[in-house]
C-alpha positions in Angstrom: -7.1 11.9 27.3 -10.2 9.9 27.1 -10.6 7.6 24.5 -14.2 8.1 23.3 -13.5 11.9 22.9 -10.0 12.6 21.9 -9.0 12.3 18.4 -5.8 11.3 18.9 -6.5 7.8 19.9 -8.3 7.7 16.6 -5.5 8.4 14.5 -3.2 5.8 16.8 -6.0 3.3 15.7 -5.5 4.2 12.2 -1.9 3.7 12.9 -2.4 0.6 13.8 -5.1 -0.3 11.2 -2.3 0.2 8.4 -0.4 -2.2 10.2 -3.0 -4.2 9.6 -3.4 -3.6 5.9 1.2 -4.3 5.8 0.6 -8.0 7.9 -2.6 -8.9 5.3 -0.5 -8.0 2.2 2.9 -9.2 3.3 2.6 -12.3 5.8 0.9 -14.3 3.2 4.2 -13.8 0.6 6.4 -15.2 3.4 4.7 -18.2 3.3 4.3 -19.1 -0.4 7.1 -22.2 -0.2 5.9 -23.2 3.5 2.5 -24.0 1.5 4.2 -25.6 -1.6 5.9 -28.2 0.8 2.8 -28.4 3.3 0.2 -29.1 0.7 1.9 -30.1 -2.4 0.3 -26.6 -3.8 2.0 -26.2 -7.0 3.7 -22.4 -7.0 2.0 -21.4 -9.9 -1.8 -22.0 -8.5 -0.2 -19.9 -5.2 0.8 -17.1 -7.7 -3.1 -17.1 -8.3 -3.3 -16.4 -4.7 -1.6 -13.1 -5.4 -3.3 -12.2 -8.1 -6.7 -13.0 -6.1 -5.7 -10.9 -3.5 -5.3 -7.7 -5.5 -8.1 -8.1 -7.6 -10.2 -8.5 -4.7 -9.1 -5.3 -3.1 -9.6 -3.3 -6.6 -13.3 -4.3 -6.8 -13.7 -3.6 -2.8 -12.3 -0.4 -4.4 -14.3 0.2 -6.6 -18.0 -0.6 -4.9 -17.2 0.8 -1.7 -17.2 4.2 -2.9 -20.9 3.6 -3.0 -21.9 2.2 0.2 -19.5 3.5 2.4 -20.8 6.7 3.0 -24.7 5.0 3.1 -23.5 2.8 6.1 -20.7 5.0 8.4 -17.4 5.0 9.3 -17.2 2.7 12.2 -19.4 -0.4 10.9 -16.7 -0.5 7.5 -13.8 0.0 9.5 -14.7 -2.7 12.4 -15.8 -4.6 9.6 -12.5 -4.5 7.7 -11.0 -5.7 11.0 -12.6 -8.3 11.3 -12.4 -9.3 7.9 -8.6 -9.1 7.6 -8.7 -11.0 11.5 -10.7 -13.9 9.7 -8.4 -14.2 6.8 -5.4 -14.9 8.6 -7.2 -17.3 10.8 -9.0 -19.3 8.0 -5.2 -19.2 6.6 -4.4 -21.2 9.8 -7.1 -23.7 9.6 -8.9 -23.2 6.5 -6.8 -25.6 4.1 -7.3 -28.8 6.3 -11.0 -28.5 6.4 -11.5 -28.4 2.3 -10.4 -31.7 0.5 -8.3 -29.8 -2.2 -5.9 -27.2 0.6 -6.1 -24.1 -2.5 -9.4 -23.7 -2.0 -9.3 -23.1 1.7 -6.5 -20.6 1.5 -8.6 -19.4 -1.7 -11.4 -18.2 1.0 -9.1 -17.1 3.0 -7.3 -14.5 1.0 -10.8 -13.9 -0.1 -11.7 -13.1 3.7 -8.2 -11.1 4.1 -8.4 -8.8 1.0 -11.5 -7.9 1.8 -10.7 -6.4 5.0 -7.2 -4.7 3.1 -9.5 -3.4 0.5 -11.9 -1.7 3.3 -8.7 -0.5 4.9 -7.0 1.0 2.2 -10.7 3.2 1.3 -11.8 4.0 4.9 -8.5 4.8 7.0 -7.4 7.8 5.1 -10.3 9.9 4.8 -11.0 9.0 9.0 -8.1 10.8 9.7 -8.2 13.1 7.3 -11.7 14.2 8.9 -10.0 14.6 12.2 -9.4 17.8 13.4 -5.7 18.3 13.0 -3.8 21.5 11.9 -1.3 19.7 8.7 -3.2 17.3 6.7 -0.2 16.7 4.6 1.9 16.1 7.6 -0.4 13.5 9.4 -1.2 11.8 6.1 2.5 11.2 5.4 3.1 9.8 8.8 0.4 8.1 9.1 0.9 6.1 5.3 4.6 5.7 7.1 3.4 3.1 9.6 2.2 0.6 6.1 5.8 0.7 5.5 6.8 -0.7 9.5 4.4 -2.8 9.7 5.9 -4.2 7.0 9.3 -4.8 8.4 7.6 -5.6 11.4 6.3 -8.6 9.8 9.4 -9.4 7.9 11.7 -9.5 10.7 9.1 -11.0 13.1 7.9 -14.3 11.0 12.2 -14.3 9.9 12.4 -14.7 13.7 9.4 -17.1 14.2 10.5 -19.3 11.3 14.0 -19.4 12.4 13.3 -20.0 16.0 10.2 -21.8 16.6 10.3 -23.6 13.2 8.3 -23.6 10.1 6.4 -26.5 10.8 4.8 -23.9 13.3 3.5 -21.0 10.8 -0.1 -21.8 11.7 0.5 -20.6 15.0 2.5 -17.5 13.6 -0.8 -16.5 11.4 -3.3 -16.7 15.0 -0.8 -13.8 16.5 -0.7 -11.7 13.7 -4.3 -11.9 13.6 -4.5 -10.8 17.3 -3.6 -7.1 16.0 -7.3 -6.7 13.8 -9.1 -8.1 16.7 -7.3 -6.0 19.2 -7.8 -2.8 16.8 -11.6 -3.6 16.3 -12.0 -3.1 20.0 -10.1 0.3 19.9 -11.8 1.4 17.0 -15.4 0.5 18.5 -14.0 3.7 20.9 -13.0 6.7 19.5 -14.5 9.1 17.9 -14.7 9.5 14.2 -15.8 12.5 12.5 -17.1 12.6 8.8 -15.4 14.3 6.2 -18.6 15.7 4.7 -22.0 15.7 6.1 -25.3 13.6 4.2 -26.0 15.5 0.8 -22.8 17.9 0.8 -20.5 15.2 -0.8 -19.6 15.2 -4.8 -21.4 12.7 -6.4 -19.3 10.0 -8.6 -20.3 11.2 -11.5 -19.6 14.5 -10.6 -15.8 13.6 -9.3 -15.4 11.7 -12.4 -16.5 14.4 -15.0 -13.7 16.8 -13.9 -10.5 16.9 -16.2 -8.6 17.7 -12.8 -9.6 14.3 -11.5 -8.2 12.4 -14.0 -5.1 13.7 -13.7 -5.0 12.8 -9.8 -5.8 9.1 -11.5 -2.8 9.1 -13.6 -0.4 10.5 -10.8 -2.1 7.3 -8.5 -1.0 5.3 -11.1 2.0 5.9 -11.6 2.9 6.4 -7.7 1.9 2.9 -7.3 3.7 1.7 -10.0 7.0 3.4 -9.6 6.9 1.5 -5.9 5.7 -1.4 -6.4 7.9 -1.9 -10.3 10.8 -1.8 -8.0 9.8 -3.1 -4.4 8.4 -6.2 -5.8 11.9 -7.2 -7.7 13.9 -5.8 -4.9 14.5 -9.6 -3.5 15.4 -10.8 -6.1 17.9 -8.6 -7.2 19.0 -9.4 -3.9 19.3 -13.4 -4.0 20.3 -13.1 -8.2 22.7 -9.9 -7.8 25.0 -10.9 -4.5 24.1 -14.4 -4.3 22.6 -14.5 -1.0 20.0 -16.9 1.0 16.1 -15.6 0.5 16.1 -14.4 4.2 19.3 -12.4 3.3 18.0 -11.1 0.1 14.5 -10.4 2.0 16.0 -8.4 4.6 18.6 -6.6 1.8 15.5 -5.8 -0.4 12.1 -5.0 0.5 12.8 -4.9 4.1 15.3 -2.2 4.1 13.3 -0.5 0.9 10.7 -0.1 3.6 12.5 1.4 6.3 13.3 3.7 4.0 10.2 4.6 2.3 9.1 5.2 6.2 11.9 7.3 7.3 10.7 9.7 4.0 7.2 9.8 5.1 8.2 10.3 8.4 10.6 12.9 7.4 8.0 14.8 5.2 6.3 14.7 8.5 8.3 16.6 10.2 9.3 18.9 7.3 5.8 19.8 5.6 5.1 23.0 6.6 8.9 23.9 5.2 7.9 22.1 1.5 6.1 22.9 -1.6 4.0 19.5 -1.3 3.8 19.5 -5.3 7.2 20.3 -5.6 8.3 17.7 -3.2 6.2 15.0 -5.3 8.5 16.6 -8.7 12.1 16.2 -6.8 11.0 12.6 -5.4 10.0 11.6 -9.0 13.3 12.7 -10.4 15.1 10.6 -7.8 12.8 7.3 -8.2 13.7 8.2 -12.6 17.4 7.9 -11.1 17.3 4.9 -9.0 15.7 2.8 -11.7 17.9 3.8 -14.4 21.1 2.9 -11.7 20.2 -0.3 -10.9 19.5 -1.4 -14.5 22.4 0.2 -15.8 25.5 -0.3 -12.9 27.8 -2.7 -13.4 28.1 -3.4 -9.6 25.7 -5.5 -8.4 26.0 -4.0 -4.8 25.1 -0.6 -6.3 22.3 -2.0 -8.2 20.9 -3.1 -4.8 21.8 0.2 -3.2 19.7 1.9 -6.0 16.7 -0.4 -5.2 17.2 0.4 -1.8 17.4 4.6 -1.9 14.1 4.0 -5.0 11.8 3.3 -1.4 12.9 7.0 0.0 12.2 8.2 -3.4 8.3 6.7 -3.7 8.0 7.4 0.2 5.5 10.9 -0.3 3.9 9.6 -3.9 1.2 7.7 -2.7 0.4 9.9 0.4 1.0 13.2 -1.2 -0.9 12.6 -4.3 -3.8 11.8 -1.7 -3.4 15.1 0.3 -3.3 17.2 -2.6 -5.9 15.6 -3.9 -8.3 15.8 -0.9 -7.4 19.9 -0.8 -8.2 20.4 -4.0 -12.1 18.8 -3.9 -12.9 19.2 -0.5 -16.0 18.0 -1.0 -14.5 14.6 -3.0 -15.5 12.8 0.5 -14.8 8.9 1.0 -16.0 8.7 -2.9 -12.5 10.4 -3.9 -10.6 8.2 -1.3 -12.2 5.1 -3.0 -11.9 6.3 -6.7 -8.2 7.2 -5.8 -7.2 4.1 -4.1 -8.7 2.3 -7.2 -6.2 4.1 -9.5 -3.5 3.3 -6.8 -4.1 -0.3 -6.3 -3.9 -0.2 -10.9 -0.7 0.9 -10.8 0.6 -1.7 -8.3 -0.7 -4.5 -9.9 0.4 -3.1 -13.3 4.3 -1.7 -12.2 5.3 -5.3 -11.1 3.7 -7.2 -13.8 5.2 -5.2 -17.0 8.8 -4.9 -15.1 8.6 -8.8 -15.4 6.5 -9.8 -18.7 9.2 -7.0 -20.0 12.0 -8.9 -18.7 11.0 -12.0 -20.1 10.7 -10.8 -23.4 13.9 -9.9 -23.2 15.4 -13.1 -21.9 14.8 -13.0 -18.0 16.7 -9.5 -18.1 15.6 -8.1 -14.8 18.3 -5.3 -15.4 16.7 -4.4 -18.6 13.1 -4.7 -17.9 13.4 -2.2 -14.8 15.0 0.3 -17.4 11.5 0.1 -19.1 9.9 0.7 -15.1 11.4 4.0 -15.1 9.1 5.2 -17.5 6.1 5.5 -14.7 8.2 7.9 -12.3 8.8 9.6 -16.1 4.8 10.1 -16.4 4.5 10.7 -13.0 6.9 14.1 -12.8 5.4 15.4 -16.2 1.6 15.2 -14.9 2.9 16.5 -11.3 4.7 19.9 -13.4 1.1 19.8 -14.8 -0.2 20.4 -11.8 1.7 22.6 -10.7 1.4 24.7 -13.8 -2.4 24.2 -13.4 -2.0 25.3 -9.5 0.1 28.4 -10.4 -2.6 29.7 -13.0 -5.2 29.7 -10.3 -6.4 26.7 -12.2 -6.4 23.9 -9.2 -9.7 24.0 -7.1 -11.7 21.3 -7.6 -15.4 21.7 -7.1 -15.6 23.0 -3.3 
């Protein structure tokens, strides 16, 4: 199996490549408080960190659909590597070489979410240009490693942290930054096919002006905001509902979301060629309708949390379905439709978490009550998926081909 031929070692590099994207997105979070007490950083100019990080990644979004396909594959995607590589390391070092600290870790999210931004656009359509036999299926499993390389990081820095000490988190960003620099190298090697040759792909303007499109958008939205409403509280219904520590409540909330938001991907994997993709994206909709409306509205705080939990196999196929359906239906959408997709996606995660919590503070720090109000994305997302499949069953779904 030689590495510069077989396309396999491709998709393990874009395996590891959304491991990448999870340590970029997540390590950074685990280290809010450590950088409070280090630099005296007040936590509401590192909440600005956040919201740097993601609006970063949306504009990367939205101009990399332009210069993407101009430039290649490989140059963006070792370029997003190294990006993401230099983040984590400027997060090391960075802050003691600027005389205010925020400003350093300011260029480094800015180096970071640059790299998550390239990664999110370029590593789906790479492997869906490979030749493999169930798109659906390798796209599922391959959006399933986000979600362990996000416990990965979890449990790993819980470890560090705990073991080797706090006082030591520099060092823990330098190893996580080992896995981009060790994937650039791999993805220097393999091959990496196109999914549409110079002049065949749809224009922008030409992806944009179909009504079929825009409904993809609005079921991007609202996959990323049905995860993320509920994935970003999950801790804190953890810590708030059961009264445990933070590392408790991490491990009880997003981490085990995660695992099983993974295990659904992975088991859509295995399961594809047996399921109605569009009908799959309908049933998991229903669920996630059912896990926010629990955990608002049980009494039991344990249950609450067990809702939270089961909402992660319930968003597991949104974000990764809605792209292979997508992706059939203009086949000639190229990386343009990855990037305008991933736009819409990135939206609806920045917009599910924030109106669960301005929501809940208009009514009185009621995390309970404000997720009631999240359930209204899974809601939008189950009517626009019947859509579809109304659309699909009346001949109705090709895109422009």
């Amino acid at each position: 199996m030689s590495v510069r031929t077989d396309y396999r070692h491709t998709i393990y590099a874009s395996y590891i490549g959304y491991i990448t994207q999870a340590v970029v997105n997540n390590l950074p979070t685990l280290l809010f408080l450590t950088f409070r007490d280090t630099f005296g950083i007040p936590l509401a100019e590192i909440t600005l960190l956040i919201t740097f990080n993601f609006g970063t990644q949306l504009l990367v979004d939205m101009l990399s659909a332009r210069f993407v396909d101009r430039l290649g594959y490989r140059p963006c995607v070792l370029a997003a590597h190294l990006f993401a590589a230099a983040g984590l390391i400027g997060m090391a070092s960075l802050p003691y070489l600027f005389p205010d600290p925020f400003w350093g870790l300011l260029v480094s999210v800015l180096l970071y979410a640059i790299g998550g931004g390239l990664t999110e656009v370029l590593i789906s359509p790479i492997v869906e240009a490979c030749p493999t036999d169930n798109k659906a299926s390798v796209m599922s499993l391959l959006h399933s490693f986000y979600c362990w390389g996000t416990v990965g990081v979890i449990l790993l820095a819980t470890l560090f942290l705990t073991f080797v000490g706090r006082e030591h988190w520099q060092l823990l960003c330098v190893l996580f930054s080992l896995i981009p620099l060790a994937n650039t190298v791999y993805f220097s090697l393999v091959p990496i096919a196109r999914l549409t040759e110079d002049g065949e792909g749809m224009t922008i303007r030409k992806i944009l002006s179909s009504g079929l499109f825009w409904l993809f958008v609005v079921l991007m939205v609202t996959s990323g905001a049905s995860e993320q409403g509920m994935v970003q509280w999950a801790s804190a219904f953890a810590e708030a509902g059961l009264g445990v520590s933070k590392t408790v409540g991490d491990l009880l909330g997003p981490c085990l979301f995660s695992v099983l938001m993974g295990g659904a991907r992975v088991f859509y994997a295995k399961m594809s060629e047996r399921i109605d993709l569009v009908s799959f994206l309908i049933a998991s909709g229903v669920l996630c309708i059912a896990t926010y409306l629990v955990a608002s509205f049980s009494p039991s705080p344990a249950v609450s949390l067990a809702a939270c939990a089961v909402c992660g196999i319930s968003v597991g196929i949104l974000w990764p379905g809605v792209f292979s359906v997508a992706s059939a239906t203009f086949r000639r959408g190229g990386t343009a439709l990855f990037a305008l997709l991933a736009l819409a996606g990135d939206l609806g995660c920045a917009g599910g978490p924030t109106t669960v919590g301005f929501l809940s503070g208009l009514l009185g720090d009621d995390l309970k009550r404000g997720l009631a109000f999240g359930a209204l994305f899974p809601f939008l997302l189950v009517l626009f998926a019947a859509l579809l499949c109304r659309i699909r069953k009346r001949g109705g779904g090709e895109g422009e081909n």
